[in-house]
C-alpha positions, -999 to +999 in steps of 0.1 A: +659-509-080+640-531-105+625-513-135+589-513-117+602-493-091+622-471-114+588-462-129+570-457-097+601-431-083+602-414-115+562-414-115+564-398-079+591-372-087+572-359-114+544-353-094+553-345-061+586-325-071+595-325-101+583-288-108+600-278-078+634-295-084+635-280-121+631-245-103+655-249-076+679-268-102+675-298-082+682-303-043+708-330-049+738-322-066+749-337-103+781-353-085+756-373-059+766-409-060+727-415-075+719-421-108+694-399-129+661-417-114+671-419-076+686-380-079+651-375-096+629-395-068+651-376-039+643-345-054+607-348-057+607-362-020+627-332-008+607-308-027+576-321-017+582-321+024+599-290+016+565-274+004+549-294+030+568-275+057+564-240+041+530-246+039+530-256+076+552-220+082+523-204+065+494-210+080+510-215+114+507-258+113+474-276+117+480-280+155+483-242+160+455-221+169+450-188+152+459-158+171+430-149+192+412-117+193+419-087+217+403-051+222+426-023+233+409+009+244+426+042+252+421+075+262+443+101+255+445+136+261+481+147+241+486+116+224+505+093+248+482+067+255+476+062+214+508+060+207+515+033+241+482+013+224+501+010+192+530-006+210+509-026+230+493-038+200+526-048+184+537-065+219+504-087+217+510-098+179+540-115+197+522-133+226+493-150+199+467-117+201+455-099+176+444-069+193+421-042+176+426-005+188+402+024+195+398+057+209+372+049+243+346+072+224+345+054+189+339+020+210+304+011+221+301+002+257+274-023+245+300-046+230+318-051+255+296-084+268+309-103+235+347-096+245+374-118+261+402-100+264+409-062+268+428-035+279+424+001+284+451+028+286+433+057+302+449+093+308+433+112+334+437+154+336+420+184+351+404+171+380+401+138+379+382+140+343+386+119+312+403+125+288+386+142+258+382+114+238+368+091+267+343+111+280+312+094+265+323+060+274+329+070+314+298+088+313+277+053+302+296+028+320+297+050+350+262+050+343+234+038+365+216+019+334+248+006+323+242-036+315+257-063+338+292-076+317+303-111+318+328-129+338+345-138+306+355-111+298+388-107+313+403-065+313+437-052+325+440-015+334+468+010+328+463+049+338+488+080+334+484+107+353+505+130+378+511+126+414+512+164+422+473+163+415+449+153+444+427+132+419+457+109+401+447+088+380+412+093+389+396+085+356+416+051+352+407+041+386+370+048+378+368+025+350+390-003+365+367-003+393+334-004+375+343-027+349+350-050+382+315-039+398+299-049+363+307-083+367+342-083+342+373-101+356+403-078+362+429-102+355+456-077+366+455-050+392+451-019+377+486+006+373+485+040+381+519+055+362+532+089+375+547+110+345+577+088+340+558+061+333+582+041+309+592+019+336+554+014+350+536+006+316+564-019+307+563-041+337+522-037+332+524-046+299+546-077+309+522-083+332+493-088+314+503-114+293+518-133+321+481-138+340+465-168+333+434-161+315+459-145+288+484-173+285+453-197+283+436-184+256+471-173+235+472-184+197+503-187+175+526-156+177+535-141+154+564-111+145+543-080+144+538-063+108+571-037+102+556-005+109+569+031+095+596+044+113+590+071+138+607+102+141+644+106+145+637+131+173+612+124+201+608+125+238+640+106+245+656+119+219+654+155+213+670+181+188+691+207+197+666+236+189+685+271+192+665+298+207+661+329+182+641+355+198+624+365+230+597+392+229+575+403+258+540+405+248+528+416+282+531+455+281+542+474+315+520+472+344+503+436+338+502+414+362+517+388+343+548+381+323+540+365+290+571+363+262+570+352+224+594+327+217+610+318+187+633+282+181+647+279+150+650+242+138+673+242+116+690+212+104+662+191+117+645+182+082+615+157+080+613+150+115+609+182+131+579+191+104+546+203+120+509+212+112+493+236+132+475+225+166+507+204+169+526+205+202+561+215+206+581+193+232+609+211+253+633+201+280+643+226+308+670+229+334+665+237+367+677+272+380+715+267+393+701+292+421+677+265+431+697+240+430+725+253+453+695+264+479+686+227+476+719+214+478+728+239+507+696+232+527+702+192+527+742+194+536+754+187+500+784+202+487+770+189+448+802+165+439+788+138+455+784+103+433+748+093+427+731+065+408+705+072+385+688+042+367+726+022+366+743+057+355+766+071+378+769+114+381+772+139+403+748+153+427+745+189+411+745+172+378+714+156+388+694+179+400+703+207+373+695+183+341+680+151+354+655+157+389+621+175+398+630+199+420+595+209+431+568+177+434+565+159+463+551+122+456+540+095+474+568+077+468+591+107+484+569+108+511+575+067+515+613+065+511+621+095+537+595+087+555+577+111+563+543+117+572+516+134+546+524+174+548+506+200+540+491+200+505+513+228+490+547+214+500+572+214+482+608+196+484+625+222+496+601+226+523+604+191+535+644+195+532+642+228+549+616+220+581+623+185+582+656+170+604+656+142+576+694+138+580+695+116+540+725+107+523+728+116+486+718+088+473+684+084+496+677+123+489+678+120+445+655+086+450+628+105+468+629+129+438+610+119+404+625+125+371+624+157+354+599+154+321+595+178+293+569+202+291+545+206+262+537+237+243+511+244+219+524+257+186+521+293+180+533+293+146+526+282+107+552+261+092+539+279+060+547+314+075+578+303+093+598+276+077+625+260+098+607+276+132+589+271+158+572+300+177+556+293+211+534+321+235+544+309+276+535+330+305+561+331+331+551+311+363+556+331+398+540+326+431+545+331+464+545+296+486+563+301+521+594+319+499+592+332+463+585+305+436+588+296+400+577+277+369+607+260+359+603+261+320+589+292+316+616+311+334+641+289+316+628+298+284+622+336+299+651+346+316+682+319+318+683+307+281+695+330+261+694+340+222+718+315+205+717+290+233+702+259+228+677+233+238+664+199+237+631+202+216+609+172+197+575+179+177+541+163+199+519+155+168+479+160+172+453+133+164+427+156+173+435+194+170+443+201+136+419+229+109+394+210+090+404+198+060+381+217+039+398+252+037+357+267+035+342+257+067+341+284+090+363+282+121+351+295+160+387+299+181+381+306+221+418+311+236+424+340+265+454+348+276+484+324+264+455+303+250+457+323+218+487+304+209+474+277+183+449+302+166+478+327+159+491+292+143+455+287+123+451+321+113+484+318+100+477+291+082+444+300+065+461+334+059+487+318+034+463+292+020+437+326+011+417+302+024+378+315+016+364+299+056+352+323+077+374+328+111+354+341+145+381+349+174+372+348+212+401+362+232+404+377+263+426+385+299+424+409+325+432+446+310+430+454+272+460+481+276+486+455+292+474+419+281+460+424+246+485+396+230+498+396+192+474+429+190+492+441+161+490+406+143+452+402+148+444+440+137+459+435+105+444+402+099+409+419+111+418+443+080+424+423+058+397+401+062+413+366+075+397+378+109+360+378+099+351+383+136+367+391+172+348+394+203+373+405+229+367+402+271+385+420+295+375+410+330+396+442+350+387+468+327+347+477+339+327+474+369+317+437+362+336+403+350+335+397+315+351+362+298+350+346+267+321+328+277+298+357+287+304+371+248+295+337+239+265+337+254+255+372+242+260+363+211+245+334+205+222+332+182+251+342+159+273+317+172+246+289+166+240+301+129+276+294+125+270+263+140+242+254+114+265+266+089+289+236+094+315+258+119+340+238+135+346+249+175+383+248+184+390+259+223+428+263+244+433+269+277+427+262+311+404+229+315+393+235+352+378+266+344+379+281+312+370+251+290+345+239+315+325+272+315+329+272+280+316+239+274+283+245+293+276+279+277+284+260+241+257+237+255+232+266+267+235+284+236+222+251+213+196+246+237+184+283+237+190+289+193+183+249+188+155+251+207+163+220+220+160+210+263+194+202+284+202+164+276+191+170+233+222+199+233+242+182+251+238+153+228+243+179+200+274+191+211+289+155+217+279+148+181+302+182+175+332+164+190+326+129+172+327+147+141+356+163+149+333+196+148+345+207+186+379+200+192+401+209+227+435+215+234+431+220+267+456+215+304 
């Protein structure tokens, strides 16, 4: 190297790499068999494509496309199709998306003609109805004004429902099928998941970024940002809650068996913590007594070796811990084939007048898996540390033999003080007391509907909080079905209970529900209203909440003086502020 070139090396290393080598102490070591200027020229050279390629890391090269924009709509009734939204919004960081999330309701229909890509995770309940939180945007795309949409823009589908209803998955299909009608292009046909819909969503999910239009228009991937860990304890992983306490709340002579139940949750720290208008998770067994009818009617002695999902176990096993003993799906209907029975059969009725002749293995495949049942809170972490208090009415009927709910009589009659069960908190996006302790609170919960607002008035009882607090409650007979009586006479005495308008609908010569007193009293129940109350109802959605809903709507129109379509624009405000708020099944 002649002295020029010595100068022109050294020249480069100190500006391409020199900084760089000095803070990395050099990338070639002092024993190198260079001299100081070549060590000091391969340095700079190193350094320099070094940064060059970090810089390429960075910004994802100069070849790469960005990640490209995605919408992800959901609509969820207890949280599930949120919290599936997050993780499909974490899956799509990895396939080159970067996907923005929303609630149905907080996303206007009229963007939809300047979006590409999208996908919508849609809960149906009730009958065949939205879920809360969608119910403005099925109402205007379902619309007969709604715009034309463009074939560019390209929309997958996922619904959750249940199979034992007659309208599954009814408000999923709804918007799969208009979006098509629109003009959109449904890129992937539209999956319906049953309860158990782990196994559904994932291949759907899969799915999606397998079509075309997706792998197309994908950008560079990208790890998704690390997220806060979730609870210890959820669905598939519950805690072993020990039951405490079993009271009957029902008094003799009602026509319904209703029990206070207290879980102690001890030892679960952090991630058992709740607010109230949270949901309490629970897993049931099946009644043994069931199960040997079951296993007696099909020609099962119970040792038999079954499969479920790669784990082997024994037939009994199964079907006490692991089976639905009760809902007959489609797919049952397909794999034993059998034609569509009557609407209110059951499996044991299929078992029992069918000459189905299945093997063990055939007989748990027809069955879906047993899921945990959900529970609104009854409870106040502040009144109850380390508990969890729920209010379930035992489930009997009569259905060809003598039936039962399967978690309430669990929780009722076969689990007993000191036993335990599997148990996970369901948090609330949307159910929760306002935030300001002041604002005056309407509850309308009959019968085991009270629970959350024994929970809020809790709640505002140990904060002293200074909002007023009306109660609707109400059930068939005042002597026998007047739940937590003592509880809301004291707080009526004291003053947390500014108001309670009670209904009893077996006690006079005429009907009265919550929604009658509602109506006679509203021109009260509007100046609360005006006043900034926040309306909080539980219960029954087919009925209860329905009626409700209108009267609500009646009510404004009559005190507002406002027509039909202004009130019920007034109470959809209510709910987008988070004014009326449901917790309803």
């Amino acid at each position: 190297m002649t002295k020029q070139d010595r100068q022109i090396t050294t020249a480069l290393a100190d500006a391409i790499g020199r900084t760089e080598a000095t803070r990395t102490q050099g990338l070639i070591a002092e024993d190198a068999p260079f001299d100081r200027d070549q060590r000091n020229w391969l340095n700079g050279l190193l350094s320099g494509l070094q940064a060059m390629a970090a810089a390429a890391n960075a910004t994802g090269g100069a070849d790469e496309a960005p990640a490209t924009e995605m919408t992800i709509l959901y609509g969820s009734q207890s949280g599930t199709c949120e919290s599936l939204s997050k993780d499909l919004r974490k899956y799509a960081k990895t396939k080159g998306f970067d996907a923005k999330i929303s609630a149905l309701d907080d996303f206007d229909p009229a963007q939809l003609a300047g979006i590409e890509h999208m996908t919508i995770i849609a809960a149906t309940f009730g009958e065949g109805e939205p879920a809360d939180n969608a119910v403005q945007f099925h109402a205007a795309l379902m619309g007969p004004d709604a715009p034309a949409l463009p074939a560019s823009l390209n929309f997958a589908v996922c619904g959750l429902g249940d199979t034992s209803y007659a309208e599954f998955n009814q408000a999923a299909r709804d918007l799969d099928a208009r979006l098509a009608e629109l003009g959109a292009t449904r890129v992937l046909d539209m999956v319906a998941c049953d309860v158990a819909y782990e196994d559904a969503y994932a291949a759907w999910k899969t799915g999606v970024f397998e079509t075309g239009a997706f792998i197309a228009a994908a950008g560079a991937s990208s790890a998704p940002e690390p997220e806060a860990a979730g609870p210890m304890f959820d669905k598939n992983r519950p805690f072993a809650g020990t039951l405490m306490k079993v009271d009957k709340l029902s008094g003799e002579g009602s026509a319904k068996t209703v029990n206070h139940i207290e879980i102690s949750l001890a030892g679960g720290g952090e991630d058992l913590e709740y607010q109230v208008g949270d949901a309490l998770g629970l897993w049931p067994t099946n009644c043994p007594l069931e199960v040997s009818e079951l296993l007696a009617a099909g020609g099962f002695n119970g040792s038999e070796a079954v499969m479920l999902k790669d784990t082997p176990t024994s037939l009994r096993a199964a079907l006490l811990n692991r089976l639905d003993l009760t809902t007959v799906t489609p797919s049952t209907l397909e794999l034993w084939d059998i034609e569509k029975p009557d609407e209110n059969s059951q499996i044991i009725d299929l078992i029992e007048l069918g000459d189905l002749n299945l093997d063990p293995q055939a007989f748990v495949d027809g069955l879906r898996p047993l899921q945990p049942r959900l529970y609104s809170i009854a409870s106040s972490p502040k009144a109850h540390p380390g508990e969890v208090h729920l209010t379930v009415g035992e489930v009997h009927y009569d259905l060809r033999t003598a039936r039962k709910g399967v978690a309430s009589t669990y929780l009722g009659q076969r689990l007993q003080p000191g036993g335990q069960v599997g148990v996970y908190i369901q948090k609330s996006a949307h159910f929760h007391l306002p935030a300001d302790e002041a604002t005056p609170v309407i509850m309308i919960g009959p019968g085991t509907g009270i629970a959350p607002f024994r929970a809020f008035l809790e709640e505002r009882a140990a904060q002293q909080s200074k909002g007023e607090n009306w109660l609707f409650f109400g059930d068939q007979h005042q002597k026998t079905d007047f739940l937590y009586r003592t509880e809301l006479e004291d707080w009526a005495s004291s003053g947390v209970l500014t108001k309670t308008s009670l209904a009893w609908s077996r006690d006079g010569a005429e009907k009265v529900y919550v929604q009658d007193l509602i109506r006679k009293d509203g021109a009260v129940f509007y100046d609360w209203l005006s006043k900034g109350a926040a309306i909080y109802v539980c219960g029954d959605a087919t009925r209860m909440a329905a009626d409700v809903d209108q009267t609500i709507c009646e009510v404004v129109a009559e005190f507002g003086g406002m027509d039909a379509d202004a009130a019920k624009q007034y109470v959809a405000g209510l709910g987008k502020a988070g004014r009326y708020q449901r917790d309803v099944y």
